[in-house]
C-alpha positions as CSV (number, residue, x, y, z in Angstrom):
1,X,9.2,-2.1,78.4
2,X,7.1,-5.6,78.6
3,X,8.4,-8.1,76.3
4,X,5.2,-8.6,74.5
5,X,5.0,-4.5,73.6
6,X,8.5,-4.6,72.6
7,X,8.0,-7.6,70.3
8,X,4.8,-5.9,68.4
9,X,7.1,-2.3,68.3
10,X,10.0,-4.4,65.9
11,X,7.5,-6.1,63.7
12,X,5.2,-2.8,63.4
13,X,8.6,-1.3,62.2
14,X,10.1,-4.0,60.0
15,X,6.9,-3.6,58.4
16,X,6.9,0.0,57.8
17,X,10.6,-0.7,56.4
18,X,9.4,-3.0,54.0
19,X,6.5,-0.9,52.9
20,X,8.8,2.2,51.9
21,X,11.0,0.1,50.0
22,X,8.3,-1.6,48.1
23,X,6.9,2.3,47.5
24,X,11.0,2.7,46.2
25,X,10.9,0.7,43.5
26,X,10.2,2.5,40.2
27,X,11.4,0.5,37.3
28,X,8.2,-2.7,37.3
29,X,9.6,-6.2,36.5
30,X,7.2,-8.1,33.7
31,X,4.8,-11.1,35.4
32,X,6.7,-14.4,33.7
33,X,5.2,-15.7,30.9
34,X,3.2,-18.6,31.1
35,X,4.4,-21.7,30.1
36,X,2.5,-23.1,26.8
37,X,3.2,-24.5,23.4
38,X,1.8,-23.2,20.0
39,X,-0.6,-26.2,18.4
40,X,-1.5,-26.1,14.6
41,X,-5.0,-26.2,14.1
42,X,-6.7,-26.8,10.7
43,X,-7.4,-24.1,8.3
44,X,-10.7,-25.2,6.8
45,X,-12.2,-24.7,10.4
46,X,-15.7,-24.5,10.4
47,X,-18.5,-22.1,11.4
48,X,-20.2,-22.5,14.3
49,X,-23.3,-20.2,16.2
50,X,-21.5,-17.1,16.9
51,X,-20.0,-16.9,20.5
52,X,-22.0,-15.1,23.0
53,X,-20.4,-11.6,24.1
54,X,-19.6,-11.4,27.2
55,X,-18.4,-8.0,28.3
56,X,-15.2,-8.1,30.3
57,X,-15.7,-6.6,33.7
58,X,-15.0,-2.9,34.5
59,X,-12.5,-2.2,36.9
60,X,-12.3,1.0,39.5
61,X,-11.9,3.6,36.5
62,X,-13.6,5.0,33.6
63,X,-10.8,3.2,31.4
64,X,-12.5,-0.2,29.2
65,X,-11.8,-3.4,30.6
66,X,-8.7,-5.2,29.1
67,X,-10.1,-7.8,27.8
68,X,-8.2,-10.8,29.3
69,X,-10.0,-11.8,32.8
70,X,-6.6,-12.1,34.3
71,X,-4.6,-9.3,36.0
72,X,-2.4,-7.2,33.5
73,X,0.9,-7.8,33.8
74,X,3.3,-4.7,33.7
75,X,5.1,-3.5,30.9
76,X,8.8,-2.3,30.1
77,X,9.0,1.2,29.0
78,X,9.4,1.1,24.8
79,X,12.9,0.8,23.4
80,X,14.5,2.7,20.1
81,X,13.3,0.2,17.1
82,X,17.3,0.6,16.0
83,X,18.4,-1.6,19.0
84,X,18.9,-5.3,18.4
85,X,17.1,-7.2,21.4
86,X,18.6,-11.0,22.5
87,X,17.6,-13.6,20.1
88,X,14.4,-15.5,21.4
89,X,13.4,-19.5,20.6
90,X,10.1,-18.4,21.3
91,X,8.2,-18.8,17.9
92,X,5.9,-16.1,18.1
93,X,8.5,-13.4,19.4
94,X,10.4,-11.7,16.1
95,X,13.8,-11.2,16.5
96,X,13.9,-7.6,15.8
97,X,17.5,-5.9,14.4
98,X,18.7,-2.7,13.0
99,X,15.9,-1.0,10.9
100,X,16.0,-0.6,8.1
101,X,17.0,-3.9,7.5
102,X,17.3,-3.5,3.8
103,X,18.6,-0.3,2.1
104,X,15.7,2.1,0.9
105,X,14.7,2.3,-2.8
106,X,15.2,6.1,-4.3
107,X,12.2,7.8,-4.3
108,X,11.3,11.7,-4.3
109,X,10.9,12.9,-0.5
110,X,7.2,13.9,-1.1
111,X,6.2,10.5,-2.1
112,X,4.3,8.6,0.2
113,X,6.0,5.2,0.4
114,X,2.8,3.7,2.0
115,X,0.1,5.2,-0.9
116,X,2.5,6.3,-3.6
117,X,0.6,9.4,-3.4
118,X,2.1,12.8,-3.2
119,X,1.8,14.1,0.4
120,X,3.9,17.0,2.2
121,X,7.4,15.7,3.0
122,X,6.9,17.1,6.4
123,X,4.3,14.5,7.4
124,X,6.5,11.4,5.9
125,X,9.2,12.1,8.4
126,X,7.6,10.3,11.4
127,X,6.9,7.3,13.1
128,X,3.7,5.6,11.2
129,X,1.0,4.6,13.6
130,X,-0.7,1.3,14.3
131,X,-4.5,1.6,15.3
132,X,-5.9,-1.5,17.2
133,X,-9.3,-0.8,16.0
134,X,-12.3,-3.5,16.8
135,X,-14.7,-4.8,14.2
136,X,-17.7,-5.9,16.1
137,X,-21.0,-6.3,14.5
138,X,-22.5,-3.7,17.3
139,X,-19.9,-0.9,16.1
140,X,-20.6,-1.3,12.6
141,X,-24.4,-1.2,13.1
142,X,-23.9,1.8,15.1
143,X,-21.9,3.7,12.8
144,X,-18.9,4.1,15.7
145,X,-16.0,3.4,13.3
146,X,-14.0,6.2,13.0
147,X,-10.7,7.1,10.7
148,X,-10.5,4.0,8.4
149,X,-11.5,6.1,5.3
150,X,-8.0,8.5,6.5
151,X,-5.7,5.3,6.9
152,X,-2.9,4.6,4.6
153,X,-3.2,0.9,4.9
154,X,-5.4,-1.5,6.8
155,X,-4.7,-5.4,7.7
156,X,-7.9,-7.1,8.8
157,X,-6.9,-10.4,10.0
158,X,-8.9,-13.0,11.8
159,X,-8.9,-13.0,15.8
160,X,-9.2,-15.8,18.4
161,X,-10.6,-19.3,18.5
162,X,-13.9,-20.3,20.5
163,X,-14.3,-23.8,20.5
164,X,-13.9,-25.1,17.0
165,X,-14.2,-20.9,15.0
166,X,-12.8,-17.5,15.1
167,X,-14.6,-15.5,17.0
168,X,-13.9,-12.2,15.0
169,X,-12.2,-10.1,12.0
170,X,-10.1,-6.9,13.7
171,X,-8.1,-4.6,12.0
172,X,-4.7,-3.3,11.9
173,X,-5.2,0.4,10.6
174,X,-1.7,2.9,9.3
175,X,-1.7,6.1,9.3
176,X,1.4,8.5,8.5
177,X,-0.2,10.8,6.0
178,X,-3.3,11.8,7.8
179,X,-3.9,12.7,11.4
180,X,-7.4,12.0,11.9
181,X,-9.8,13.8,13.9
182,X,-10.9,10.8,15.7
183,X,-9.8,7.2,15.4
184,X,-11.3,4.0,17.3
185,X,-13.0,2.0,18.7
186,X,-9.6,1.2,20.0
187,X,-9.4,-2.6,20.9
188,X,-6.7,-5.1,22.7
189,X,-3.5,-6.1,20.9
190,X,-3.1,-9.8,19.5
191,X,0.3,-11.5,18.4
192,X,-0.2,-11.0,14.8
193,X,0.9,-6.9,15.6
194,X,4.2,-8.5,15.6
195,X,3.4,-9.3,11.8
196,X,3.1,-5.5,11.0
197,X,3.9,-2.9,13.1
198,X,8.0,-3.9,13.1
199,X,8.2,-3.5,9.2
200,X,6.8,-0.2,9.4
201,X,9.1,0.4,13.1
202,X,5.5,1.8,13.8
203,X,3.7,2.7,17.3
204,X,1.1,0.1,18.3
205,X,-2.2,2.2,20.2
206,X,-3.8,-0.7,21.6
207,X,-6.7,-1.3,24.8
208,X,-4.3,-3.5,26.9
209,X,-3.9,-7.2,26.0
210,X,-3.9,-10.7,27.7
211,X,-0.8,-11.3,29.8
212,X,0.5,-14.1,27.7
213,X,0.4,-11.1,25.0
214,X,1.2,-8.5,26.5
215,X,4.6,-10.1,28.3
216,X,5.8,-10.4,24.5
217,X,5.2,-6.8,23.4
218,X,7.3,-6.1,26.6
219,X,10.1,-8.3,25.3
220,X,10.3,-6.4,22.2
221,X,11.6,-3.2,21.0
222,X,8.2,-1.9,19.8
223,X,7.1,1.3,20.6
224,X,3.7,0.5,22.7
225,X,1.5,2.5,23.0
226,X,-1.0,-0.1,25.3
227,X,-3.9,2.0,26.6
228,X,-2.9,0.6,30.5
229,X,0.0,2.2,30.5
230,X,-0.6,5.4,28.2
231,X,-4.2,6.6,29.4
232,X,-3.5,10.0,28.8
233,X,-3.7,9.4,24.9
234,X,-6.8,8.5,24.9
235,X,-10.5,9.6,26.1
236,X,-13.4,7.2,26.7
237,X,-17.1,7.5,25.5
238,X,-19.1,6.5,28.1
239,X,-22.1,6.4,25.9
240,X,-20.7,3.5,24.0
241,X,-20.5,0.1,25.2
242,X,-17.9,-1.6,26.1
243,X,-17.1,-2.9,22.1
244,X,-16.8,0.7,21.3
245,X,-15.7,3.1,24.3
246,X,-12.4,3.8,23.9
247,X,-10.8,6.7,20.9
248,X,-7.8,8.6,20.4
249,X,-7.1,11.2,17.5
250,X,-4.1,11.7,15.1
251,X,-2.7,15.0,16.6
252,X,-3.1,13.5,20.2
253,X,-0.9,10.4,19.4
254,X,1.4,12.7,18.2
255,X,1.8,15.1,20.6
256,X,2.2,11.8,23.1
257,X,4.8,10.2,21.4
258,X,6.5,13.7,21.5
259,X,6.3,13.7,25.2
260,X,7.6,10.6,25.5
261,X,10.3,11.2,22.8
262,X,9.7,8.4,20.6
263,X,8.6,10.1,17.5
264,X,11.0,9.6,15.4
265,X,11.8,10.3,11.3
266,X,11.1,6.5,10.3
267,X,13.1,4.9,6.5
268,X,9.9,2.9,4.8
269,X,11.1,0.7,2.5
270,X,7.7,0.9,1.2
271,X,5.9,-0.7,-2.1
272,X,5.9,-0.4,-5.8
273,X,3.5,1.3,-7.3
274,X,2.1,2.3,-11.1
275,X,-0.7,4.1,-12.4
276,X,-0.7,1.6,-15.3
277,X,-3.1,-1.1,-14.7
278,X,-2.2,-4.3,-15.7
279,X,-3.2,-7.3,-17.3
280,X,-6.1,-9.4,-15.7
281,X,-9.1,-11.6,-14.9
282,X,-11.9,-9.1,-14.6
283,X,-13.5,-9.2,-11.4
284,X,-16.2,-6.6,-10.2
285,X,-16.9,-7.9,-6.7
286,X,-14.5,-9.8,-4.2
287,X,-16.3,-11.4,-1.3
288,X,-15.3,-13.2,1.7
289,X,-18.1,-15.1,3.0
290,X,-17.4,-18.9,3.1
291,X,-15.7,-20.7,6.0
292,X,-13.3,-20.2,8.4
293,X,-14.5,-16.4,7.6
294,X,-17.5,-15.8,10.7
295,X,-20.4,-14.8,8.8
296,X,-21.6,-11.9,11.1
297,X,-18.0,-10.5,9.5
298,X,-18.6,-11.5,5.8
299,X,-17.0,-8.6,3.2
300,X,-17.6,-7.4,-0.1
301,X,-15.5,-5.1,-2.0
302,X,-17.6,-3.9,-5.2
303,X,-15.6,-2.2,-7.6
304,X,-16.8,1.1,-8.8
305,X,-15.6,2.1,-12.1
306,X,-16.5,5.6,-12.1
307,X,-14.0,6.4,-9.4
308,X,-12.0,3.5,-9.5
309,X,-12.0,2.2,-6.3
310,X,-13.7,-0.7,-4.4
311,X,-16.4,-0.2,-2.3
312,X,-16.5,-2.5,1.0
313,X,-19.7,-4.0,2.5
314,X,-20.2,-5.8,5.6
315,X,-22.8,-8.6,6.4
316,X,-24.6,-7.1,2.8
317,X,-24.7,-3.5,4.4
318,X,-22.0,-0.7,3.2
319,X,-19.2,-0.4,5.9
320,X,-19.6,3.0,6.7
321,X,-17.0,5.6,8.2
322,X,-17.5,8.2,10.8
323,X,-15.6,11.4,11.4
324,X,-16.2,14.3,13.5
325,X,-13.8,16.1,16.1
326,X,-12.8,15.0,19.6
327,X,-10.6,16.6,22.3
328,X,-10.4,15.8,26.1
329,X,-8.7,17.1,29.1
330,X,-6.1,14.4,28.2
331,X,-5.0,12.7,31.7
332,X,-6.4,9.5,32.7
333,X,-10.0,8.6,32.2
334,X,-10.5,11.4,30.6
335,X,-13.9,11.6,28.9
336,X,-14.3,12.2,25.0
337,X,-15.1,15.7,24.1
338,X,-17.2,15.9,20.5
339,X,-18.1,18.6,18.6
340,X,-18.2,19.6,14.9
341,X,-20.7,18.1,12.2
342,X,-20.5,14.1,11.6
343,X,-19.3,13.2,8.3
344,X,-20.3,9.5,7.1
345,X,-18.5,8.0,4.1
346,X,-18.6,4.8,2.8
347,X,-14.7,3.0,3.3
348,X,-13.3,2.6,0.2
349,X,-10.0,1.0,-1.5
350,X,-7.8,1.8,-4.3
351,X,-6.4,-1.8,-3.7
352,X,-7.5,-4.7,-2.2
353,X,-4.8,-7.1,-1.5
354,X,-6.0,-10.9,-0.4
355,X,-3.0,-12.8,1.5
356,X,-3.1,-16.5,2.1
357,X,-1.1,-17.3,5.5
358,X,-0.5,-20.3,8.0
359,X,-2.8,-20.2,10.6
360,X,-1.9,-21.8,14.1
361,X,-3.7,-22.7,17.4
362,X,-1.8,-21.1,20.3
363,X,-2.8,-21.6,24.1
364,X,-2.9,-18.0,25.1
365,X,-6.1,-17.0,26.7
366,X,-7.5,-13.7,25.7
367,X,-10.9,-13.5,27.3
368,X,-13.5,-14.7,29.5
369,X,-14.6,-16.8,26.4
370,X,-11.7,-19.0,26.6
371,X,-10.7,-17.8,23.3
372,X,-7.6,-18.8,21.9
373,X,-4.8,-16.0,20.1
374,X,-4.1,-17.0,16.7
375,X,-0.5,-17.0,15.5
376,X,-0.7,-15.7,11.2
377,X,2.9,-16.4,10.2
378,X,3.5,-14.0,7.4
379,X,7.4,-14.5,6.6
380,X,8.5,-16.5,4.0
381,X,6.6,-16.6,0.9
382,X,2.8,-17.4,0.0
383,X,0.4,-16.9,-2.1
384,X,-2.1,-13.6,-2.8
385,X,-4.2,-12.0,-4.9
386,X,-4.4,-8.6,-6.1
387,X,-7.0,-6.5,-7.0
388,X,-7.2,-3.1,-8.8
389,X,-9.1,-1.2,-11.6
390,X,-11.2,-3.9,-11.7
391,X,-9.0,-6.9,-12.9
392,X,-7.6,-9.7,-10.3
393,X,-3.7,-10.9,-10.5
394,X,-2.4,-14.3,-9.0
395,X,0.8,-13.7,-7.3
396,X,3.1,-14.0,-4.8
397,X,4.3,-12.2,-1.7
398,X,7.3,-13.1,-0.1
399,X,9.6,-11.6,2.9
400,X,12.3,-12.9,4.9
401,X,11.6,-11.2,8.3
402,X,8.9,-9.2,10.1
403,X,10.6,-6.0,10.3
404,X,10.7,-6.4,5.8
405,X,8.2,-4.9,3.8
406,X,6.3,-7.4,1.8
407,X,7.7,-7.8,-2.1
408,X,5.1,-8.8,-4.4
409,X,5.2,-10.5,-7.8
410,X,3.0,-12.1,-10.4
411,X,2.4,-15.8,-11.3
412,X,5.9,-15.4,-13.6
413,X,7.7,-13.8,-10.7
414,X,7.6,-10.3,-12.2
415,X,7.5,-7.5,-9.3
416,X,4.0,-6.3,-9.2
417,X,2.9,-2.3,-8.4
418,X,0.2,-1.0,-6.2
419,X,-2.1,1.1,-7.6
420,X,-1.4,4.2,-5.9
421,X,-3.7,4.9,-3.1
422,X,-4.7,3.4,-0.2
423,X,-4.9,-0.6,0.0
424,X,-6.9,-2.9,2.7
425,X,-5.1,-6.4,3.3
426,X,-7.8,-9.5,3.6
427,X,-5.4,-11.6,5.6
428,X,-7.0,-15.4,5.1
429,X,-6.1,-19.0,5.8
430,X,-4.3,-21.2,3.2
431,X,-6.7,-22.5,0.2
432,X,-9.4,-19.9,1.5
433,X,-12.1,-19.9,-1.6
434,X,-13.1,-16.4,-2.2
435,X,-16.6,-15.6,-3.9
436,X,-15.4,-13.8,-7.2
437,X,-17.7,-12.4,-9.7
């Protein structure tokens, strides 16, 4: 055999050597983390023109665009919440230990420690979910929310930093009680998950993140349920755009985290509650309108005294909730399946908890905007305000580690109860001014 053949046999075959071994591997090793530092950035940031949407492109599927530009980095598979993982120096990376980490009030088994409501003990005996659901102007004026009227709790917290604002409000939606028929738009994971879903040990249903975030939910022991990696729980509505294509539902989540074997039975610490109101200021309406809050995102919660809840409004229109039922042929890129009647009802609170948080400037990237992740550092102590049955309460929360619930008191350092119900969280920088009437 000529020299020259021989030659281009070996490297044709060292080739094929290394291509099955590549095609062997089947546990993925995480992209590094980039290297950045965390900057503080002022809280009484102010408004500027709104950021112009850019839609993230589409990849090769019928999945939404992550919305990072970059390539997604890949994720470890979830660990069990119980597991301590190595301490970390990074400041935005919890270190997680045993759950609970406090022991767990007494409290009759079909109690709902999340709504002190009655609810079948059955249902309290699982892993609470945490629903990545967007809060774009676009969804809102379409009427595309779906399941925030069924969740136990909501966080709405403010996302990303353009220039010299936040971009957005998103929420944080909790459901353990309910199983909705529907529940979306599901959007991309931020850093401030890290504030919530460990004290409830919950599983985080997200659309992907950037890879500066997404490399720390692979360094923790949260159960992640990121849409890139868990397509099969989800369907898309190609009808939508891209702010609202992607949905799940209750009973899907489920059965996935079944199949995967990380539902578990999960001890809530939980909050106090009371059906005795207390002692307060009265206030009828609670609005968040002034800066650093964007204005296309501005909130009111109305109180209505007839059924004594608060009644939310968005940019002056009521916030409305849509259900209806969904199914799929569940497997990736699977389309949404509706059918059934719509049923629109306005989202409603039995509390309305305001909590006032450090706000800092990080340099991870999250989309082709060059917008900023925010890091809301919610241990410790700070202040809040509390409203239910139409009276406000000064007050404190406090809590020594992310995976705690947070323990609330009044001005004198009393513990303060939850009206029992649901309750929506207005997460806000320190010394925001809210509009009370």
């Amino acid at each position: 055999m000529p020299l020259f053949t021989r030659s281009v046999l070996i490297a044709v075959l060292v080739f094929a050597i290394t291509l099955s071994a590549g095609c062997e591997a089947v546990e993925p090793t995480p992209t590094p983390r980039p290297t950045w530092t965390p900057r503080a950035i002022p809280t009484d940031i102010m408004p500027a023109l709104a950021p112009t949407e850019t839609p993230p492109p589409v990849p090769p599927t019928t999945t939404p665009a992550p919305e990072p530009t970059t390539a997604p980095t890949v994720q470890a598979a979830p660990r069990a919440a119980v597991q301590a993982v190595p301490a970390s120096n990074d400041p935005l990376l919890p270190k997680f230990g045993p759950f609970p980490p406090l022991p767990i009030p007494a409290r009759p088994a079909n109690v709902n420690p999340l709504t002190g409501l009655a609810a079948d003990p059955a249902l309290l005996q699982r892993r609470p979910i945490v629903a990545r659901i967007g809060n774009d102007q676009k969804v809102r004026d379409s009427f595309w929310h779906t399941g925030l009227s069924m969740a136990d709790l909501v966080f709405e917290e403010l996302i990303d930093i353009v220039g010299s604002q936040y971009a957005n409000t998103r929420y944080s939606a909790v459901f353990l009680s309910n199983d909705p028929p529907i529940i979306g738009p599901i959007r991309s994971g931020r850093i401030v998950n890290f504030q919530i879903a460990p004290m409830l040990d919950g599983a985080l249903a997200h659309a992907g993140a950037s890879n500066g975030t997404r490399w720390l939910f692979s360094q923790s022991p949260m159960v992640n349920l990121d849409e890139y990696f868990n397509q099969p729980a989800y369907c898309y509505d190609k009808t939508h755009g891209y702010q609202g294509r992607l949905y799940t539902t209750g009973p899907r989540l489920r059965e996935w985290l079944q199949q995967k074997k990380w539902e578990a039975s999960i001890p809530l610490y939980g909050f106090a509650f009371s059906d005795r109101a207390p002692a307060g200021t009265p206030i009828t309406s609670i609005a968040l309108t002034k800066a650093p809050w964007p204005t296309w995102d501005a909130v009111q919660w109305k109180y209505d005294a007839a059924s004594g809840m608060y009644l939310r409004f968005t940019t002056g229109a009521a916030h409305m909730d849509t259900l209806y039922t969904i199914t799929a042929k569940w497997g990736n890129g699977a389309d949404c399946i509706s059918s059934g009647k719509e049923n629109r009802t306005q989202v409603r609170a039995a509390n309305v908890v305001v909590l006032y948080a450090k706000h800092e400037k990080t340099d991870i990237i999250e989309d082709s905007n060059n917008a900023v992740s925010v890091h809301i550092i919610l241990t410790g102590q700070g202040d809040a305000r509390f409203f239910r049955d139409g009276v406000a309460i000064q007050g404190k929360w406090q809590r020594q580690s992310e995976q705690e619930f947070f323990r609330f008191t009044d001005a004198s350092g009393k513990p303060l109860a939850l009206k029992p119900g649901n309750t929506w969280f207005e997460i806000v920088p320190l010394g925001y001014q809210l509009d009370l009437k």
